[in-house]
N, C-alpha and C positions, 0 to 999 in steps of 0.2 A: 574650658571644660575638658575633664579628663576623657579616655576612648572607653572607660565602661561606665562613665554617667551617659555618654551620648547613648553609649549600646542602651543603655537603659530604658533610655529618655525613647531610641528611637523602638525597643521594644511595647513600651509602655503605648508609644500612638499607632501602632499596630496591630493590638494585641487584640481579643476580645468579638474580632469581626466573621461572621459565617462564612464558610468556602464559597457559598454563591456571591459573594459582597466580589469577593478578591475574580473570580473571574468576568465579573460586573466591570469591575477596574481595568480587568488586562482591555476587556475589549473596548471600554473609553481611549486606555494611552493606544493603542492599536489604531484605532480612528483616526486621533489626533497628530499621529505619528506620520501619515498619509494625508492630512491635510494641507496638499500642497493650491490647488486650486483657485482657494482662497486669496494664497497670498502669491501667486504668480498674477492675477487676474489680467488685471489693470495694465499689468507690462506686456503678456501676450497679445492682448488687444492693441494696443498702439505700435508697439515694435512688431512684432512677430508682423502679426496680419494688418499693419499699417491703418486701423482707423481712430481718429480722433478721442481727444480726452471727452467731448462731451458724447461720445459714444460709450464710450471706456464706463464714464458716469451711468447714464442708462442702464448697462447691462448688471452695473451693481444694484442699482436700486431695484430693479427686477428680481435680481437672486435674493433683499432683501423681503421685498412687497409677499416674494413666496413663504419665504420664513414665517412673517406674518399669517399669511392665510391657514400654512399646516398646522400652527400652535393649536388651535381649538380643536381642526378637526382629529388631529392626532391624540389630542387630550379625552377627547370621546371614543377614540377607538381603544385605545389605552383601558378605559374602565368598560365599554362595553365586551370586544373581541379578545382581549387580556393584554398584561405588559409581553410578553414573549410574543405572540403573532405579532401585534404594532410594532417589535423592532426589526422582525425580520420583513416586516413587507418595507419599513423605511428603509434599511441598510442597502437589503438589495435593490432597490427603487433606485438608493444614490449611489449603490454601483454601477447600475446601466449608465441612466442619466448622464453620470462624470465622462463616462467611458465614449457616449456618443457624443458629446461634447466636445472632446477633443476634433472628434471628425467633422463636425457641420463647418462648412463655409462661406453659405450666406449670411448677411446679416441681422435679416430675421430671424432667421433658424435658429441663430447663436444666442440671440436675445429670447426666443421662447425656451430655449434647452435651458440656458440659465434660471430659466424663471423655473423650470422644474427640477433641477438641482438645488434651490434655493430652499422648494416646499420639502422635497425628499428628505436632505441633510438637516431641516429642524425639527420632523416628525420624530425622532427617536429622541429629543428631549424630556420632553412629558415622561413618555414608559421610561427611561432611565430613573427619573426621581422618583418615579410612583416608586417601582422595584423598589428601588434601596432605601425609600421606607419603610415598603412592608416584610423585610428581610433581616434591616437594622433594629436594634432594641434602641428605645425611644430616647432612651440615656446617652449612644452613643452617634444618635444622626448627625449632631454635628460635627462630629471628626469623622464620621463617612462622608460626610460631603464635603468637606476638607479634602481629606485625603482625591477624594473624586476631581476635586477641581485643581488640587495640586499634580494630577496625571494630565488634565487638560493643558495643561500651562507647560508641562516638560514638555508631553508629546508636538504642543504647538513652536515650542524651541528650539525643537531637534529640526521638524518640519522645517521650519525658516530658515533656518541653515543651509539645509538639505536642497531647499528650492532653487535657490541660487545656481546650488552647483548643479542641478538634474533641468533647467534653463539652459545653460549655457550650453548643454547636449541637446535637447529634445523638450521644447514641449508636447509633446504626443508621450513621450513617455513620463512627464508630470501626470498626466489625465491617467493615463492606464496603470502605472503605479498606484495611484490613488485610487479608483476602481478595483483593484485586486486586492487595497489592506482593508479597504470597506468590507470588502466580500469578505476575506477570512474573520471582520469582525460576527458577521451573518454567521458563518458557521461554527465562532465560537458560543454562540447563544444558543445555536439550535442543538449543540452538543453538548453542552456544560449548563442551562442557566435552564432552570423547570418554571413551569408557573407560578407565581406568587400574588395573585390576582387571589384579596380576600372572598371568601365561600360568603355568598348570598344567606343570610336569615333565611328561616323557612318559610314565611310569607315572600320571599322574595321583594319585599316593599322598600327596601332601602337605597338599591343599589338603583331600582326603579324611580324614586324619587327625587335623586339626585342628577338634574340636567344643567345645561347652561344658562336656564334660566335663574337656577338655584344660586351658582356663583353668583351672578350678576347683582342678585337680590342680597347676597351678601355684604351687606354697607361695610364691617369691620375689614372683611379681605377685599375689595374691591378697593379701598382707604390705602392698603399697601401694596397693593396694582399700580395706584398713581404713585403709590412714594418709590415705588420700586422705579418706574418710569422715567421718574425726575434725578435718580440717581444716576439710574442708567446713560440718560443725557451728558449726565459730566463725562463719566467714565469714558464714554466715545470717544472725547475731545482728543484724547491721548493719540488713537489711530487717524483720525481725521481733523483736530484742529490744530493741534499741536506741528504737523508737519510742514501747514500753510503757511502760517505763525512765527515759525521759524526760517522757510525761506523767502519769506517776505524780508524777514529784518537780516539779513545778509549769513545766513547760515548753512553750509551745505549738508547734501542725504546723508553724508557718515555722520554729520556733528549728530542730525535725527537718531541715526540709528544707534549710535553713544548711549544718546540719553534713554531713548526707548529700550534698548536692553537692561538697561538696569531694572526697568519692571519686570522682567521675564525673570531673571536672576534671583531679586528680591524673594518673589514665589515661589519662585522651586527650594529659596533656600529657608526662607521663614514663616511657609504658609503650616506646615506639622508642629513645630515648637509654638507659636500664636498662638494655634487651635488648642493646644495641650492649655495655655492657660485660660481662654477665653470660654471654653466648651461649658462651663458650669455657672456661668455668669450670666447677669439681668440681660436679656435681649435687646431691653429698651436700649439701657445705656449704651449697648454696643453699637447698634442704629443709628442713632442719636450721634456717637461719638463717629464713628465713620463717615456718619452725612457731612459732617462738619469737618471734619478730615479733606474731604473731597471737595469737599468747595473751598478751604484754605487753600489747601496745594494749587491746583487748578489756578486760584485766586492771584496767588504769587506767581505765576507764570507772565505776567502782566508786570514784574518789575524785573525781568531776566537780562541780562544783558553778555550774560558768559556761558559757555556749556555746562560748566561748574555748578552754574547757580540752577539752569534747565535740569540736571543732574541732579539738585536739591528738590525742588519741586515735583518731580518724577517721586522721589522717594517718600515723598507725604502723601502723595494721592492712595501709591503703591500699598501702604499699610492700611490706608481704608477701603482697598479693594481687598485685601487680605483677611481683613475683620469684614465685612460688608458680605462678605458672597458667602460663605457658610453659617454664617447666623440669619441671614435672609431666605434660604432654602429651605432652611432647620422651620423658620417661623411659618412659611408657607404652607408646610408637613402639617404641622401644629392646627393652623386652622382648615383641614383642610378632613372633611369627615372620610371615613375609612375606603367609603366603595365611590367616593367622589375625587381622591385624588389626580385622577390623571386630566378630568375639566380643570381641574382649580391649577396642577403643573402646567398645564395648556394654557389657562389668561396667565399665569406668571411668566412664562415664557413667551406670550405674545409681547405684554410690556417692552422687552429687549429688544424683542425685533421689531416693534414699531419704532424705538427709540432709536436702533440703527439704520433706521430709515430715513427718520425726522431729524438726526444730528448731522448730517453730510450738508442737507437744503439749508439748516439755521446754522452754520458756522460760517459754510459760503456768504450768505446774506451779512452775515453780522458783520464779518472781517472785511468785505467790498463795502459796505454801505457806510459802516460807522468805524474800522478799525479794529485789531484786533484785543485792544487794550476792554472795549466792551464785550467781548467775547468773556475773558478770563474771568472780570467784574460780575456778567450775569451769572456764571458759574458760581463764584461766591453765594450769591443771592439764592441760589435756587438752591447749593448745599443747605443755607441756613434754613429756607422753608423747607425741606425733607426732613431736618433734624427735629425741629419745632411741629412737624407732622407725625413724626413717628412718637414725641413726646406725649401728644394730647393723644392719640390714636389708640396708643398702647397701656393707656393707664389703666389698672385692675385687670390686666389679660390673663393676670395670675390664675386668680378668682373665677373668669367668665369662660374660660376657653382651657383646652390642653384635654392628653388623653389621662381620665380617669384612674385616680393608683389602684393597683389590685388590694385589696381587702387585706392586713396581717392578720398572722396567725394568732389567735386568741382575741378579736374584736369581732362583734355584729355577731352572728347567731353563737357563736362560739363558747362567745362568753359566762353564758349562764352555766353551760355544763363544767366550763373549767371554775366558775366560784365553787357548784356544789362538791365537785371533787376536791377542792383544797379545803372546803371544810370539814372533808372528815367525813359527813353525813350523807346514808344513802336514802335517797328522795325518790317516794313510793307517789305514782301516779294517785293522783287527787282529781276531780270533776269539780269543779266550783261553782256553784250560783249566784245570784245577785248578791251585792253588800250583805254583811249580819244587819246593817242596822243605817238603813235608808239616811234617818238625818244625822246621826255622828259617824265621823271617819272611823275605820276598821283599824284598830290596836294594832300595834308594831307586831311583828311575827321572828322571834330569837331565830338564827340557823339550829338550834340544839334545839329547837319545841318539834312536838309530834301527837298528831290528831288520827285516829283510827278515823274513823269519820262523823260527817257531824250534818244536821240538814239546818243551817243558820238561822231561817226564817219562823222554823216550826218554834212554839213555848213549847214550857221544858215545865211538864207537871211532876208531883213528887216521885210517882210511878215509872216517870220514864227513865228508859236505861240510859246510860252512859258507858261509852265504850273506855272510856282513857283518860275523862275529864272532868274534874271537880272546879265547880265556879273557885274564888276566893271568897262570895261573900253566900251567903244563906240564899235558896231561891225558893220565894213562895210560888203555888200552884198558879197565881194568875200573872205571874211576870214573869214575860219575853227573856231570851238569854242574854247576859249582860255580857259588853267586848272581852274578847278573849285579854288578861293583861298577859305583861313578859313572861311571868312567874309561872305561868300557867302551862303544862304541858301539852303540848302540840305536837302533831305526828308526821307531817311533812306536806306544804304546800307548795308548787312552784309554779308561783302568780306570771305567768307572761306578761309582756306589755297592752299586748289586747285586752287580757281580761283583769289590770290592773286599772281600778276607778281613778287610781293616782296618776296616771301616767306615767311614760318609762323614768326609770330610774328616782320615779316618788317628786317629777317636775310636774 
């Protein structure tokens, strides 16, 4: 590719997006770019502060069980309080949090702090996606959330880097560096990002009757709650089964982290050009083709026996998280009514973090009890029922769901004024009454005919006047007026749908 198809190309998947979108973005990579935390966890705890892996375990699943719990309520504050408050009481929340973290010493203390670091840092999920739907035009959410999750994935690769070497100095200054790029993400929203929290109808009924209860009732998204779940399950494997997996079968941490960078890489390098061809394509198929994506790769993982080949299956999965996470956001938006999106971002986002919950306990289990070759296998298994779920799930979503097109210019009321204008004819307000003629249909009416006015019902004796209308045929005194034919000059009707016996458009 030459450097002004790229410039094109990269112009082209940037192009289009509101200024609130782009400082949306800084403060995602800004986040992510500071999320060291995370990914030192597990090593400070055992090394740093000497306690065990099955502590190590604990205090993650705690920061996870938090995640879980914030998804809803954070999705409720999100549409209740607005997305702009919900981020900054999250941001700064997991700025404290991180910050105190670093200093607690006992091992409770460290397993409660964690647990609220865990709630804090997934609260500002929901209000991000609500935002950047109701900011994004509906045509380009999928490459905003592209784009969004392609900041996730840098910021998180720079971060991984960066850990290492600000580790090998200071954990305390891991905590408190992260603490401070949270916080200037807080005061990038409270300086640059307005409310976009859509305005209540005048009954106020809408935003009123959309609660948790609503989601839940919602059979079709609730359907892609679970499928989202069971994807998510695989996807974990990468961070948590893949690594066990490997050094079980004689594999050391660089060979891991070999192989696991190439997914990092992957997405920063092909998650915008993807998105550029996939954004305008069937949802289904993309669902469908990533669930099955993801449970091949994953699948193959079970016949590896080289970094090479660990290296190959890294690369399959990698394309179906590529396609998978922006058309799944996209779809989530989709069914998700306007003053309800941040409940409905809130169970999506709970899905994940239950799933990062429930994937640490079933890979342990699988890989001790029965090997890890069952591991890879169920993965298979569970892609193909996610794809097969999204198949049947999503059939006529066309049809049944999506937001509404606006009306074009020249259809529904429009229309009738633009016929009479293109014919030339100017059309004099008329009052009309019942049918001329109860049991025969009412004669065609030319655009060129014109009736001064006429009372249909009344006979028409020799005496009576006529303003503008001669029957075609003779009319005695005792018979009713016969249908107006074509030929017959007429003065200008313009029959609505209402008050046309035929119905619109003479159906």
């Amino acid at each position: 590719m030459s450097v002004t198809a790229l410039r094109r190309a990269v112009k082209e998947s940037v192009s289009g997006m509101p200024p609130a979108f782009w400082w949306l973005w800084t403060s995602t990579l800004v986040n992510r770019l500071g999320a060291f935390v995370a990914t030192f966890m597990a090593l400070y705890l055992t090394l740093d502060r000497g306690y065990s892996a099955t502590y190590a375990g604990l205090v993650a699943a705690l920061h996870g069980l938090g995640g879980v719990i914030s998804s809803l309520g954070a999705g409720v504050m999100t549409d209740r309080l607005g997305r702009r408050p919900t981020l900054l009481i999250a941001q700064t929340s997991t700025a404290a949090s991180v910050a105190l973290l670093g200093f607690m010493q006992h091992p409770v203390a460290i397993a409660g702090v964690a647990f609220l670091v865990g709630m804090a840092s997934n609260a500002s999920r929901p209000a991000v996606q609500a935002m950047m739907a109701d900011i994004v035009r509906p045509e380009d959410r999928v490459r905003a959330f592209s784009l969004n999750y392609w900041a996730i994935n840098l910021g998180f690769a720079i971060s991984s880097a960066g850990a290492g070497f600000i580790a090998s100095y200071s954990y305390l200054a891991g905590f408190l560096i992260e603490a401070a790029m949270t916080l200037a993400c807080a005061i990038v929203v409270y300086v640059k990002l307005p409310e976009s929290r859509p305005q209540e109808s005048a009954g106020g009924g809408e935003a009123d009757g959309v609660g948790l209860g609503t989601v839940l009732r919602d059979g079709r998204f609730m359907g892609v709650v679970g499928l989202s779940f069971l994807v998510a399950l695989i996807f974990q494997q990468g961070s948590v089964g893949l690594p066990i997996a490997m050094g079980e079968a004689g594999f050391s941490p660089s060979d891991y982290g070999v192989a696991i960078a190439v997914n990092g890489v992957m997405i920063v390098v092909l998650q915008i050009p993807v998105t550029r061809f996939i954004e305008h394509r069937d949802p289904q198929s993309l669902l469908v083709l990533s669930s099955l994506l993801a449970g091949i790769g994953f699948g193959l993982t079970a016949f590896a026996g080289s970094v090479g080949l660990f290296v190959l299956t890294v690369m399959i999965w990698t394309l179906a998280e590529i396609v998978n996470a922006p058309t799944q956001t996209g779809l989530v938006v989709r069914l998700s009514p306007t003053h309800g999106r941040g409940r409905y971002q809130g169970m999506y986002t709970m899905s994940w973090a239950v799933a990062a919950l429930v994937a640490p306990l079933m890979s342990g289990l699988l890989i001790d009890r029965l090997g890890a070759q069952w591991l890879w296998g169920g993965c298979a298994v569970v892609g193909t029922v996610a794809a097969l779920g999204y198949w049947g799930l999503m059939r006529g979503l066309s049809e049944g769901t999506g937001a509404v097109p606006e009306p074009e210019s020249g259809s529904g009321s429009g229309s009738e004024s633009e016929s009479g204008s293109q014919s030339g004819v100017e059309v004099a307000p008329v009052t009309l009454v019942p049918p001329v003629d109860p049991v025969s249909p009412v004669a065609p009416v030319t655009p060129a005919a014109s009736v001064a006015s006429a009372t249909p019902a009344a006979p028409v004796t020799p005496a009576a006047s006529t303003a503008s209308a001669t029957p075609a045929a003779p009319v005695t005194p005792a018979a009713p007026i016969t249908p107006v034919t074509p030929a017959a000059p007429v003065a200008a009707a313009t029959v609505s749908p209402a008050q046309d016996p035929l119905g619109p458009q003479g159906e």
